[in-house]
N, CA, C and O atoms as a GROMACS GRO file, in nm:
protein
  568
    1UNK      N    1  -1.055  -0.901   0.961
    1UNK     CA    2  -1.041  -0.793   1.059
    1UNK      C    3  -1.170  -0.711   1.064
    1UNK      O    4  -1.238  -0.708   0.962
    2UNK      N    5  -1.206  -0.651   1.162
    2UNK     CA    6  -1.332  -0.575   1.217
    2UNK      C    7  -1.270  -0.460   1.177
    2UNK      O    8  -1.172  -0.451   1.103
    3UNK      N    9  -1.375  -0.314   1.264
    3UNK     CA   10  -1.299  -0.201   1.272
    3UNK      C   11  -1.346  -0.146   1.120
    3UNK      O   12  -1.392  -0.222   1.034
    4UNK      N   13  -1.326   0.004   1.098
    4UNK     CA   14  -1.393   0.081   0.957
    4UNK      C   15  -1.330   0.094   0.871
    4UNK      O   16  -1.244   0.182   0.884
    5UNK      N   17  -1.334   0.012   0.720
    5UNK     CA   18  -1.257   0.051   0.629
    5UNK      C   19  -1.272   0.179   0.566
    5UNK      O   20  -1.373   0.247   0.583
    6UNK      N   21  -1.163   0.222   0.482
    6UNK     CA   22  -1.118   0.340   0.447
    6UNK      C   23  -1.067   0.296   0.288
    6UNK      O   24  -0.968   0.225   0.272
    7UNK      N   25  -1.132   0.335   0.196
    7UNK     CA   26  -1.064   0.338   0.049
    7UNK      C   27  -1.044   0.463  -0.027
    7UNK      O   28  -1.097   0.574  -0.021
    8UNK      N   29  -0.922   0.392  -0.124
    8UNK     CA   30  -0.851   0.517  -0.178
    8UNK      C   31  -0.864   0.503  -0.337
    8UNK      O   32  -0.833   0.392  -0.381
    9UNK      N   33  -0.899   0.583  -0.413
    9UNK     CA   34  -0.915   0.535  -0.582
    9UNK      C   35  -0.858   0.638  -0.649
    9UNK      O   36  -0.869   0.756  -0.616
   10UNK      N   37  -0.775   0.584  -0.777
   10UNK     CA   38  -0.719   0.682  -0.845
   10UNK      C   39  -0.734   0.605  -0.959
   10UNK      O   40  -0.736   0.482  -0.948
   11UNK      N   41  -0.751   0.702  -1.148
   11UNK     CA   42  -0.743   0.661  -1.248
   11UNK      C   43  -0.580   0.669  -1.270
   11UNK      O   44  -0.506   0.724  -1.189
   12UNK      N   45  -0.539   0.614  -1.377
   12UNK     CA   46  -0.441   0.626  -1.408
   12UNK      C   47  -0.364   0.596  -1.564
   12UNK      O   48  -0.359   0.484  -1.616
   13UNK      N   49  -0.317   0.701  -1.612
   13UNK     CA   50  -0.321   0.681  -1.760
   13UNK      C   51  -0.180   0.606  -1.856
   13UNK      O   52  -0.108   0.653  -1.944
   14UNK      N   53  -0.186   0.476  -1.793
   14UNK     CA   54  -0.076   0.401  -1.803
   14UNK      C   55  -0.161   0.240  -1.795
   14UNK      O   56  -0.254   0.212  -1.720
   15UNK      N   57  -0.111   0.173  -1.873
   15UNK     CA   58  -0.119  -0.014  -1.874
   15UNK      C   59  -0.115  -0.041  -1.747
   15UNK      O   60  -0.045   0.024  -1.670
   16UNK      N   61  -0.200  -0.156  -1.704
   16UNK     CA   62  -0.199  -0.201  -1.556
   16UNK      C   63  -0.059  -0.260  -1.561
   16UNK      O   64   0.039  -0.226  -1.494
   17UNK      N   65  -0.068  -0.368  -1.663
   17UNK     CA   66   0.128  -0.387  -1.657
   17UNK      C   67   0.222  -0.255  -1.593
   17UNK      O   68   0.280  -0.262  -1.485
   18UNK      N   69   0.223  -0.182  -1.649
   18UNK     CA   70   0.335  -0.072  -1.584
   18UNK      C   71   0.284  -0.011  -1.400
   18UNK      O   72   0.353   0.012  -1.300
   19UNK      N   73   0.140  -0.003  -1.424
   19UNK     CA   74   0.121   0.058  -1.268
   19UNK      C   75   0.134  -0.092  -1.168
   19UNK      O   76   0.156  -0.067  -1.049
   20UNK      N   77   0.126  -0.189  -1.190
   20UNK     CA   78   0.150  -0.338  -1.124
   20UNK      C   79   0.275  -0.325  -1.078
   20UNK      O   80   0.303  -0.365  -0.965
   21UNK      N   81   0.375  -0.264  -1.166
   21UNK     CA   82   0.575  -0.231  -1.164
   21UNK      C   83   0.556  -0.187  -1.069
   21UNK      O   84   0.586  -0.238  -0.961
   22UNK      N   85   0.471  -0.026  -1.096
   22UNK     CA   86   0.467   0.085  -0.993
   22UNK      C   87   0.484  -0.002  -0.870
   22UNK      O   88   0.602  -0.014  -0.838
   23UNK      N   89   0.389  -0.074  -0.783
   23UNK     CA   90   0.332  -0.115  -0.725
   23UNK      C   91   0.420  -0.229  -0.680
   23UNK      O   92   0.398  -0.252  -0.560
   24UNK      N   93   0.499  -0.298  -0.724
   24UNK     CA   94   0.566  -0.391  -0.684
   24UNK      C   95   0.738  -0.421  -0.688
   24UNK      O   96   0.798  -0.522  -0.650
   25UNK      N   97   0.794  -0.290  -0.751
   25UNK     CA   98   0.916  -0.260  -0.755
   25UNK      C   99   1.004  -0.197  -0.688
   25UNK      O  100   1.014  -0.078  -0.717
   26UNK      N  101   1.078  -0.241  -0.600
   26UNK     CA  102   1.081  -0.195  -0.491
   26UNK      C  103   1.185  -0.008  -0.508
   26UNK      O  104   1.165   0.090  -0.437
   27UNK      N  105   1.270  -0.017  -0.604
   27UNK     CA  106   1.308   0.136  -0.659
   27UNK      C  107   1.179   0.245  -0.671
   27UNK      O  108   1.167   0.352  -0.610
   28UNK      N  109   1.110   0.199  -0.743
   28UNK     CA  110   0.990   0.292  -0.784
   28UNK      C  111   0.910   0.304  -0.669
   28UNK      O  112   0.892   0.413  -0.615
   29UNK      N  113   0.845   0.166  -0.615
   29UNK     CA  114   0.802   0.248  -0.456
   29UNK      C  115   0.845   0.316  -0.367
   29UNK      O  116   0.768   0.377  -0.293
   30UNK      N  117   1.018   0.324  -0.347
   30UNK     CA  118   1.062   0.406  -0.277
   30UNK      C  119   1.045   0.545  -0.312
   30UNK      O  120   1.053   0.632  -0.225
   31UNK      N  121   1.020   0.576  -0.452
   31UNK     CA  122   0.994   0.709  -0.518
   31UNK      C  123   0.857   0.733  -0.472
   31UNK      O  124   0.842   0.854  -0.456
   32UNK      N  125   0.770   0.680  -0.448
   32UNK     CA  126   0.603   0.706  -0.411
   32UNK      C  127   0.556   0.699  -0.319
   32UNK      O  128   0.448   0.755  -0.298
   33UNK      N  129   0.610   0.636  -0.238
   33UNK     CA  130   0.584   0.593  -0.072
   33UNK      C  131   0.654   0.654   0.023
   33UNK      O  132   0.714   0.589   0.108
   34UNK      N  133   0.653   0.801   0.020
   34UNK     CA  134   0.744   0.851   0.122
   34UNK      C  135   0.856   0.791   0.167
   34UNK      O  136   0.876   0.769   0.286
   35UNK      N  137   0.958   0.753   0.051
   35UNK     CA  138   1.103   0.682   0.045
   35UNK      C  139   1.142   0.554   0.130
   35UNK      O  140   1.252   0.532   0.179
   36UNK      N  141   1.038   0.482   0.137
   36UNK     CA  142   1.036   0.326   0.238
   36UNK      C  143   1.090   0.255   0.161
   36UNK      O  144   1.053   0.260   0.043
   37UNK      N  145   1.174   0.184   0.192
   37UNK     CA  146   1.280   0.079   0.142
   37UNK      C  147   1.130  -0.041   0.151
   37UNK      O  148   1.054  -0.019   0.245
   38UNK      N  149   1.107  -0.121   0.087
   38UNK     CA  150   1.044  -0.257   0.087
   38UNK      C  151   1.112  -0.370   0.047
   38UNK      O  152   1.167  -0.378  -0.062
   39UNK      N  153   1.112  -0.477   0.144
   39UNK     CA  154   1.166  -0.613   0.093
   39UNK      C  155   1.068  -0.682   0.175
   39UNK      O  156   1.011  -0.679   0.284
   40UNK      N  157   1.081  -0.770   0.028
   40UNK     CA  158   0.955  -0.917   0.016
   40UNK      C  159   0.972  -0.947  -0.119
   40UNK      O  160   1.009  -0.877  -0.213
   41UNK      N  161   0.924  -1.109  -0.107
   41UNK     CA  162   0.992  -1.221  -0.258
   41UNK      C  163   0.839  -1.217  -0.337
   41UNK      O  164   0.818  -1.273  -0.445
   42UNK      N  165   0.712  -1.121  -0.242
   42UNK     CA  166   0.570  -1.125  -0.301
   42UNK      C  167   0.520  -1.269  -0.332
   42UNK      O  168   0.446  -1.285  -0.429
   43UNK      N  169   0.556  -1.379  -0.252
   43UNK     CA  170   0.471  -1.485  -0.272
   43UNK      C  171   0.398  -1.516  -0.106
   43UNK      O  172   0.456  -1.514   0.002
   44UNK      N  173   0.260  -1.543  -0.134
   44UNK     CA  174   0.149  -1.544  -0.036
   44UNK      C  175   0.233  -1.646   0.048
   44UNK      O  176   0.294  -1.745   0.008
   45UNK      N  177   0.216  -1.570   0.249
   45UNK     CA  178   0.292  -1.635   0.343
   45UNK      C  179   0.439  -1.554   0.367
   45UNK      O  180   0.510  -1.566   0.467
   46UNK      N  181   0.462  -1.485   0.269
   46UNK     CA  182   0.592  -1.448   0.302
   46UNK      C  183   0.620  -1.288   0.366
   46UNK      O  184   0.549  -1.198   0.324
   47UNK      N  185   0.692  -1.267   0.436
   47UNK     CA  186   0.708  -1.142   0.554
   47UNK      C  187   0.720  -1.015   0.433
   47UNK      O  188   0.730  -1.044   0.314
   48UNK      N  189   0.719  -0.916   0.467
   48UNK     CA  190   0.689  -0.772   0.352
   48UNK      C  191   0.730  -0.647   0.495
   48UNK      O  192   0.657  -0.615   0.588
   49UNK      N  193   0.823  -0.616   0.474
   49UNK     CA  194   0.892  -0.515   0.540
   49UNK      C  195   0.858  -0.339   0.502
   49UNK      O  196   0.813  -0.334   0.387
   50UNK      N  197   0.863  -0.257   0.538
   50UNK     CA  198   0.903  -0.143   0.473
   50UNK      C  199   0.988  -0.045   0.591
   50UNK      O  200   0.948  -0.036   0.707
   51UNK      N  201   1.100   0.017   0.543
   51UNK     CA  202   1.138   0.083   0.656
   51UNK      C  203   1.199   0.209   0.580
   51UNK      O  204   1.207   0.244   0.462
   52UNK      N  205   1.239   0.262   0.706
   52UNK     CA  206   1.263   0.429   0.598
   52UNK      C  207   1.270   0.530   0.724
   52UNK      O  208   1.309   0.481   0.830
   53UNK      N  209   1.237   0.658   0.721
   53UNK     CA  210   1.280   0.783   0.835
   53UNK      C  211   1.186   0.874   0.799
   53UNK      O  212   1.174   0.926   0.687
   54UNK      N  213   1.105   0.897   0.916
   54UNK     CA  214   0.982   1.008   0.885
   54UNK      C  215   1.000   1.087   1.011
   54UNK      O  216   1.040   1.072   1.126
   55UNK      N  217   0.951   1.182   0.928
   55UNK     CA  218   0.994   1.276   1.068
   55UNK      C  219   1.130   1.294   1.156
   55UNK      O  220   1.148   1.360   1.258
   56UNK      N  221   1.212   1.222   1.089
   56UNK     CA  222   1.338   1.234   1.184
   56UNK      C  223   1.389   1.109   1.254
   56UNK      O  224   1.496   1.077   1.306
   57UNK      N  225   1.220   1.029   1.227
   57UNK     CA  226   1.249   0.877   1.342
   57UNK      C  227   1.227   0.780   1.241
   57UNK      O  228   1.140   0.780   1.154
   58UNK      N  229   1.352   0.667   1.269
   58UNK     CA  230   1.370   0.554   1.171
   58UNK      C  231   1.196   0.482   1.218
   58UNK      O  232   1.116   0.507   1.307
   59UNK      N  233   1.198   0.388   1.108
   59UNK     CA  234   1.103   0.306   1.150
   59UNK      C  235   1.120   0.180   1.061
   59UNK      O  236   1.182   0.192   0.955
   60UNK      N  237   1.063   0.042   1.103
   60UNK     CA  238   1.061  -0.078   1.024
   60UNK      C  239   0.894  -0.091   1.079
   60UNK      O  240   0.857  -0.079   1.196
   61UNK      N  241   0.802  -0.121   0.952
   61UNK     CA  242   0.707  -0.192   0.926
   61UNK      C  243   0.700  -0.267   0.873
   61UNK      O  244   0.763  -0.288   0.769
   62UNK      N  245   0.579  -0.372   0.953
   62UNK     CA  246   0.588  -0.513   0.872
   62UNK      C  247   0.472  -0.582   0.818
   62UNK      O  248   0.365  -0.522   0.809
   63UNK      N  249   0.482  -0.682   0.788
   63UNK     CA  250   0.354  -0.725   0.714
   63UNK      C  251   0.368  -0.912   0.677
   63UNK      O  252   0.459  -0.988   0.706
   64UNK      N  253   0.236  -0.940   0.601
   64UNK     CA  254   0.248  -1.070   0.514
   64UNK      C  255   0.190  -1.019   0.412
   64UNK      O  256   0.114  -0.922   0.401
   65UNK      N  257   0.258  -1.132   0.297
   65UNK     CA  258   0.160  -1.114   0.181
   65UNK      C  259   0.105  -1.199   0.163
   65UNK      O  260   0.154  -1.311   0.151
   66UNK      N  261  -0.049  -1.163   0.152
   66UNK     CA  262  -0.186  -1.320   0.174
   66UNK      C  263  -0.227  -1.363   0.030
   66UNK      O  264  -0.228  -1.481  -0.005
   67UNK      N  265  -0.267  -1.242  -0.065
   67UNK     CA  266  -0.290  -1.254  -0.188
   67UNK      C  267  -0.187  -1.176  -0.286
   67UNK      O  268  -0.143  -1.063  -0.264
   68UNK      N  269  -0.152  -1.271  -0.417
   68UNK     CA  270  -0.086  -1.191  -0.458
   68UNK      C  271  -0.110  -1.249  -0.618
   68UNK      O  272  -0.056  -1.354  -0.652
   69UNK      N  273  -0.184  -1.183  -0.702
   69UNK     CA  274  -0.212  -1.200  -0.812
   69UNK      C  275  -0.144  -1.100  -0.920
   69UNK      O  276  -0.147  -0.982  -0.885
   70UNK      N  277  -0.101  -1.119  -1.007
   70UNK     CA  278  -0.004  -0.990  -1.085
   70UNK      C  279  -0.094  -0.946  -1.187
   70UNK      O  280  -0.161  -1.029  -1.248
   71UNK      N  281  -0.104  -0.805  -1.217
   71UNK     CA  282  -0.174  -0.724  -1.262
   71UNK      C  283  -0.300  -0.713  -1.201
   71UNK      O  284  -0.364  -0.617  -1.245
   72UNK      N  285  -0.355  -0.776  -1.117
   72UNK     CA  286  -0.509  -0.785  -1.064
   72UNK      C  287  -0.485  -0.728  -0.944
   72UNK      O  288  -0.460  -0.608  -0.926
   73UNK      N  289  -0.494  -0.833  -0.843
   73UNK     CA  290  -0.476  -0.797  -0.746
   73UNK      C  291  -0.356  -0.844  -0.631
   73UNK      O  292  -0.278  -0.937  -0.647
   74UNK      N  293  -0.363  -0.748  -0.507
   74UNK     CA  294  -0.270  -0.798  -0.380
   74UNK      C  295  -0.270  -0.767  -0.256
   74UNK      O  296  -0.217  -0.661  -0.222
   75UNK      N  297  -0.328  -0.853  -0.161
   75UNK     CA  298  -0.364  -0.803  -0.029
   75UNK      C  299  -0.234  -0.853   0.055
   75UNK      O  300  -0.176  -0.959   0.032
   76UNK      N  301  -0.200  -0.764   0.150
   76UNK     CA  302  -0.122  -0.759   0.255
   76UNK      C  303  -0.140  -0.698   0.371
   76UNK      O  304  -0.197  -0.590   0.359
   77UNK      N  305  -0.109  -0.730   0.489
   77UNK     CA  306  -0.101  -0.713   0.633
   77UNK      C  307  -0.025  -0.601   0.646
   77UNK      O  308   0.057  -0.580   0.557
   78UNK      N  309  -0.031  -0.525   0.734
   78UNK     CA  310   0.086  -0.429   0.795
   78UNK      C  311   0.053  -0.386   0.952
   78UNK      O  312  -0.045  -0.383   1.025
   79UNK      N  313   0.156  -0.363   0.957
   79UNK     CA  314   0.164  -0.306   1.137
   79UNK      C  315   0.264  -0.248   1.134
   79UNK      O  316   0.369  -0.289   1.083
   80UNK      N  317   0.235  -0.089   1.218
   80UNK     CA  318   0.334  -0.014   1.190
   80UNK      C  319   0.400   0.046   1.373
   80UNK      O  320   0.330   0.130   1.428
   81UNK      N  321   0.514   0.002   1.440
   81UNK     CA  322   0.529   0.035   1.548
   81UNK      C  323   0.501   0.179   1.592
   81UNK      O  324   0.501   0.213   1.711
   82UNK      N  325   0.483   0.242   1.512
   82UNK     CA  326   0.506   0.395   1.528
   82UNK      C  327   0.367   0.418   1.554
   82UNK      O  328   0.336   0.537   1.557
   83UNK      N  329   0.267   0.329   1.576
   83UNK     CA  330   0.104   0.363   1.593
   83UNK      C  331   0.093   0.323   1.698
   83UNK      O  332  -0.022   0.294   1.731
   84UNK      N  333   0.194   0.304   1.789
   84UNK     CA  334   0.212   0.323   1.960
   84UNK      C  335   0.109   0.181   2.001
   84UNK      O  336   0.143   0.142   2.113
   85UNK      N  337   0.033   0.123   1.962
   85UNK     CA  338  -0.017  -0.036   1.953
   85UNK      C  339   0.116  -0.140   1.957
   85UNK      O  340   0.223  -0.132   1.896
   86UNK      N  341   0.056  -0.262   2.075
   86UNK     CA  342   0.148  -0.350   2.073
   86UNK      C  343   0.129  -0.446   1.953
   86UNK      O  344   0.011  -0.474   1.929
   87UNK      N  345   0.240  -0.512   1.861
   87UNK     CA  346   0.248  -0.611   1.767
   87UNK      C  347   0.163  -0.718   1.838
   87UNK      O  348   0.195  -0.778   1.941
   88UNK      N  349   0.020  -0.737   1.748
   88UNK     CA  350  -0.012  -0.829   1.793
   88UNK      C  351  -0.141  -0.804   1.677
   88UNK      O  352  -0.175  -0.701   1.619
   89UNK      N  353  -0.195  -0.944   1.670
   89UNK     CA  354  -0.265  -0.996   1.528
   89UNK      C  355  -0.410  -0.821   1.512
   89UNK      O  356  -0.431  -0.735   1.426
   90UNK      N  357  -0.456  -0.846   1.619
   90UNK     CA  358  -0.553  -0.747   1.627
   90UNK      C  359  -0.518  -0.598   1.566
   90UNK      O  360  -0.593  -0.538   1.489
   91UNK      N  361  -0.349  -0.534   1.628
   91UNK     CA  362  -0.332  -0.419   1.594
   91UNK      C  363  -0.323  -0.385   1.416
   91UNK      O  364  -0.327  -0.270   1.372
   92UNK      N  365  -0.306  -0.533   1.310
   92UNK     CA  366  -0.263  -0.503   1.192
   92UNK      C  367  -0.368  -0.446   1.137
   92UNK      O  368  -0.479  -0.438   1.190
   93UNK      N  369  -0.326  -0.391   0.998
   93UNK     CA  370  -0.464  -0.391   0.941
   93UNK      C  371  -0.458  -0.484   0.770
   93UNK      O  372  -0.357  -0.543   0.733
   94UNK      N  373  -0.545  -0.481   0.714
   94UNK     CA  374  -0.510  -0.549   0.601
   94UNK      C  375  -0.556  -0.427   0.472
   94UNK      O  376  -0.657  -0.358   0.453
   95UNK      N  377  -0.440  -0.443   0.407
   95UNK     CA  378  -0.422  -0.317   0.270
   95UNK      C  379  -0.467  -0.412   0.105
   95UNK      O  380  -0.408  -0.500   0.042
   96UNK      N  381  -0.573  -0.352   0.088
   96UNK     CA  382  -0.604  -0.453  -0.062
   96UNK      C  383  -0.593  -0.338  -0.148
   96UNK      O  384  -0.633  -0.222  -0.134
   97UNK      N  385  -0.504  -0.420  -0.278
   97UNK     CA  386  -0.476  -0.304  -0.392
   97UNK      C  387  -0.566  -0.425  -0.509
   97UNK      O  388  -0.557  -0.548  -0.514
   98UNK      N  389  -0.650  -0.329  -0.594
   98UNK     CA  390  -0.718  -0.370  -0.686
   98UNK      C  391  -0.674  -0.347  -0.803
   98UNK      O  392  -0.574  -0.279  -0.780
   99UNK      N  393  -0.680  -0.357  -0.893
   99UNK     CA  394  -0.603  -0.293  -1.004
   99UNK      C  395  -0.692  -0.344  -1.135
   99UNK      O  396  -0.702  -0.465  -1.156
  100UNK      N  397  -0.756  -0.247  -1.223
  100UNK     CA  398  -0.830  -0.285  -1.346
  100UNK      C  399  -0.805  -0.239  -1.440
  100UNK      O  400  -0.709  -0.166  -1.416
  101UNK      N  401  -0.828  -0.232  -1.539
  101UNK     CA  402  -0.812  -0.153  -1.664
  101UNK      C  403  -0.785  -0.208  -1.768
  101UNK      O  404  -0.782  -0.330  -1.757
  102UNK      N  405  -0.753  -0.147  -1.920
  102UNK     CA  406  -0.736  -0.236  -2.000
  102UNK      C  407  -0.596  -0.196  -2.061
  102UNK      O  408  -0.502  -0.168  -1.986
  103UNK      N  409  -0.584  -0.193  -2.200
  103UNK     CA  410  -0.437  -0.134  -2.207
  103UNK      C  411  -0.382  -0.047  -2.180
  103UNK      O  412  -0.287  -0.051  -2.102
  104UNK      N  413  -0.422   0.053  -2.232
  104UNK     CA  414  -0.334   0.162  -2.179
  104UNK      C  415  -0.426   0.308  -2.058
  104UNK      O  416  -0.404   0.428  -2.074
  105UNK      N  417  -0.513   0.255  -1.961
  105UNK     CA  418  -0.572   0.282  -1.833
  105UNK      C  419  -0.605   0.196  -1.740
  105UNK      O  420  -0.678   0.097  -1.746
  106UNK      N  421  -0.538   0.247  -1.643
  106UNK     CA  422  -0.607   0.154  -1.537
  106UNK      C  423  -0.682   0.244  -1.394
  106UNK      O  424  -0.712   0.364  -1.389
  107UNK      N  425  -0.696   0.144  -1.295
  107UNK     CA  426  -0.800   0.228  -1.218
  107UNK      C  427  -0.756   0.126  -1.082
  107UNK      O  428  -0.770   0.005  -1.071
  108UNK      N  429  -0.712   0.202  -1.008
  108UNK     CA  430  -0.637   0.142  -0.853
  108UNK      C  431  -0.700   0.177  -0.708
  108UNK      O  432  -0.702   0.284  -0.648
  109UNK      N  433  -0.750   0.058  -0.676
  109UNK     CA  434  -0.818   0.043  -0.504
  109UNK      C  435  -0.761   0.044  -0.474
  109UNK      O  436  -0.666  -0.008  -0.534
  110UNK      N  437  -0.733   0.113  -0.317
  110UNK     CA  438  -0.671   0.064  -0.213
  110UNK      C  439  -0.764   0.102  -0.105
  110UNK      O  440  -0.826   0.205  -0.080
  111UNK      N  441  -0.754  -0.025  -0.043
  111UNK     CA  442  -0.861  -0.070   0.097
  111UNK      C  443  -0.821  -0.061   0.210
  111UNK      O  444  -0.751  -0.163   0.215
  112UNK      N  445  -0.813  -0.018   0.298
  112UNK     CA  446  -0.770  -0.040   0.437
  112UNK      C  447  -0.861  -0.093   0.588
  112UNK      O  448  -0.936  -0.020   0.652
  113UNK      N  449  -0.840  -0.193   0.609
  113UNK     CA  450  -0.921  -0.229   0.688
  113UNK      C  451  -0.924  -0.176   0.884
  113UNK      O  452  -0.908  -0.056   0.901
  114UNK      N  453  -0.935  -0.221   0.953
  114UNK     CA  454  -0.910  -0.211   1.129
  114UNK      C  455  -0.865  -0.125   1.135
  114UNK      O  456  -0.747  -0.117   1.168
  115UNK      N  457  -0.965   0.019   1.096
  115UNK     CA  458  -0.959   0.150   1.177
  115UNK      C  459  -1.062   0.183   1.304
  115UNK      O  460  -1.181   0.193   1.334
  116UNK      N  461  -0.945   0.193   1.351
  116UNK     CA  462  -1.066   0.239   1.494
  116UNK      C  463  -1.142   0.307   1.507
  116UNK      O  464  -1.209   0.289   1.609
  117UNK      N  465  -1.176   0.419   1.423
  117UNK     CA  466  -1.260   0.549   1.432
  117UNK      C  467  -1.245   0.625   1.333
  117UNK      O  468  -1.136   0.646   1.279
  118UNK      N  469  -1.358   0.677   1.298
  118UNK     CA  470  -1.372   0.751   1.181
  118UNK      C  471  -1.290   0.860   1.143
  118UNK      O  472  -1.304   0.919   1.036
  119UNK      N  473  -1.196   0.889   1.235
  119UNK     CA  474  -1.079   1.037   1.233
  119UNK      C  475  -1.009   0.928   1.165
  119UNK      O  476  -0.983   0.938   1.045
  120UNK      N  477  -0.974   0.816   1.238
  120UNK     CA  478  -0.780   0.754   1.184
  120UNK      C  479  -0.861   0.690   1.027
  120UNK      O  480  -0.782   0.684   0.933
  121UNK      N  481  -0.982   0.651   1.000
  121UNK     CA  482  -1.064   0.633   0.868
  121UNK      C  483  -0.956   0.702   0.766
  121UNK      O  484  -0.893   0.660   0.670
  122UNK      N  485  -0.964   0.833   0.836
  122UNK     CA  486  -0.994   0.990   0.742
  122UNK      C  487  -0.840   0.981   0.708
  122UNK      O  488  -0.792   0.977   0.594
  123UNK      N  489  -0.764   0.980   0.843
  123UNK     CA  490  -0.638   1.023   0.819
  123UNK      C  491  -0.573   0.913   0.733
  123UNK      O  492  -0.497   0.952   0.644
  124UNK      N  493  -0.595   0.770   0.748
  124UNK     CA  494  -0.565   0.703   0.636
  124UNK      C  495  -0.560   0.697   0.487
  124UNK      O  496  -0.474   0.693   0.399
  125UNK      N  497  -0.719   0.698   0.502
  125UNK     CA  498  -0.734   0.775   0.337
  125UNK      C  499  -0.690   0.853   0.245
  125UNK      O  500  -0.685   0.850   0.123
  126UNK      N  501  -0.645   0.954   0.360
  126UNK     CA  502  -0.566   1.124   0.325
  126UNK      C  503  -0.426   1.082   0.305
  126UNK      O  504  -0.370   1.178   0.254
  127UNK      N  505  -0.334   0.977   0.322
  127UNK     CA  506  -0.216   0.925   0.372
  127UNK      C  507  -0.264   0.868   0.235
  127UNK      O  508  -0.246   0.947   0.143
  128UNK      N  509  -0.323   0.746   0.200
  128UNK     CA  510  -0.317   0.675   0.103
  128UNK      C  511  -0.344   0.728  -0.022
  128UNK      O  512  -0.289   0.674  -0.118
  129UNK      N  513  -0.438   0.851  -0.046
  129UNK     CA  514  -0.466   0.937  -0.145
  129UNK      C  515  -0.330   1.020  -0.190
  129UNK      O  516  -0.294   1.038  -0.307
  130UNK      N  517  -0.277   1.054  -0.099
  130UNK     CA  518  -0.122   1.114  -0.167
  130UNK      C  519  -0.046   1.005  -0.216
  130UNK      O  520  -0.009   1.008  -0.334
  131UNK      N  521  -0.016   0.909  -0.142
  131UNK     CA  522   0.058   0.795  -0.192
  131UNK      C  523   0.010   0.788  -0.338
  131UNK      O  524   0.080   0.817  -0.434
  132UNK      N  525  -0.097   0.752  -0.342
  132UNK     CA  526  -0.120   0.714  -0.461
  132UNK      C  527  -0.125   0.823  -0.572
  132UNK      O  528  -0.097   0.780  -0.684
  133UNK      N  529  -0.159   0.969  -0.563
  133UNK     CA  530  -0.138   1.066  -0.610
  133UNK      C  531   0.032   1.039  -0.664
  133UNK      O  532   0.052   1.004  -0.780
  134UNK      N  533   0.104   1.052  -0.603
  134UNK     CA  534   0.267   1.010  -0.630
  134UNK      C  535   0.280   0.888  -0.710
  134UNK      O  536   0.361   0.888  -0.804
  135UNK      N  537   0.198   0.765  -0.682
  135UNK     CA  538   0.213   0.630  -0.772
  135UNK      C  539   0.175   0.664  -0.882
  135UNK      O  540   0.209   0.598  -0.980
  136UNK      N  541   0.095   0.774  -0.892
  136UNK     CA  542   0.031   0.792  -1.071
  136UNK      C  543   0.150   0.858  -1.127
  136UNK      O  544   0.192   0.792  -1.221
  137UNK      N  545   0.210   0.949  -1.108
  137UNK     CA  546   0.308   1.046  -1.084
  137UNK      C  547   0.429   0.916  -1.202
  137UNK      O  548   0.458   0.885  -1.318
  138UNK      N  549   0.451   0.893  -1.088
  138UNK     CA  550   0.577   0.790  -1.142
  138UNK      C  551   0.524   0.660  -1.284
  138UNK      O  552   0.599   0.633  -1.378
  139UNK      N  553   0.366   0.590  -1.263
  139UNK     CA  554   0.356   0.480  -1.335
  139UNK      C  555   0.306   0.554  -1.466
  139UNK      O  556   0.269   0.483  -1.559
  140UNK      N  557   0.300   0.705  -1.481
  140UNK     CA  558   0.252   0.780  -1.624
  140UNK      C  559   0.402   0.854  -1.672
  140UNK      O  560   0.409   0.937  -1.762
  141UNK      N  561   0.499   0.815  -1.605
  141UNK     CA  562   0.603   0.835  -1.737
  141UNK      C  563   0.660   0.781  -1.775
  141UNK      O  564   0.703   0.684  -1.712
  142UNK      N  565   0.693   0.804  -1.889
  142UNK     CA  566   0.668   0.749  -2.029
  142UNK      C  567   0.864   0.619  -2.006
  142UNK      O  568   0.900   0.545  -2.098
   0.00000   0.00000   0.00000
């Protein structure tokens, strides 16, 4: 995908094992992700949903998952109807989560690709920086 990426980084004082949970469980992401239900079996090719009520208005977003490595890394697709863009390959963008560290710290990318302009850059970032602010939240207790 073209268009300006936008990344988000947070340390985190927990085993990549446990922030990987964070990250792929679908209870605990509903706790961090502004309460989005997610379903997906996380093997590369397969559809990755999230849906949930913001603002008052339901929504279903969707996705693939392209890469999916456990504790390392996992890239996925999304498209979200609510960004008034028609479903179609161009409107997605692609979300890469990095994940490093050793036992007990780790240190989490998240990439966002096919932003149109340096505002929706910003507002992404700002969107993904809380998220993940909340993912530390949840993958540092005990």
């Amino acid at each position: 995908m073209a268009g300006i990426v936008t990344t988000a980084e947070i340390d985190i004082a927990a085993a990549p094992a446990q922030v990987w949970s964070a990250l792929t469980d679908p209870d605990l992401i509903s706790e961090y992700m502004f309460g989005s239900k997610v379903q997906t079996d996380w093997q590369p090719g397969s559809p990755i949903t999230w849906s949930g009520e913001y603002e008052g208005t339901e929504y279903e977003d969707k996705g693939e998952i392209v890469e999916f490595e456990p504790e390392r890394k996992m890239v996925v697709t999304h498209f979200s109807p609510m960004s008034g863009q028609e479903d179609r390959p161009e409107n997605y963008h692609t979300l890469t989560y990095e994940l490093t560290g050793n036992g007990e710290t780790a240190h989490l990318t998240l990439s966002q690709d096919n932003n149109a302009d340096e505002e929706g850059a910003e507002r992404a970032k700002a969107t993904w920086a809380a998220m993940l602010d909340s993912l530390k939240e949840v993958a540092e207790r005990p």
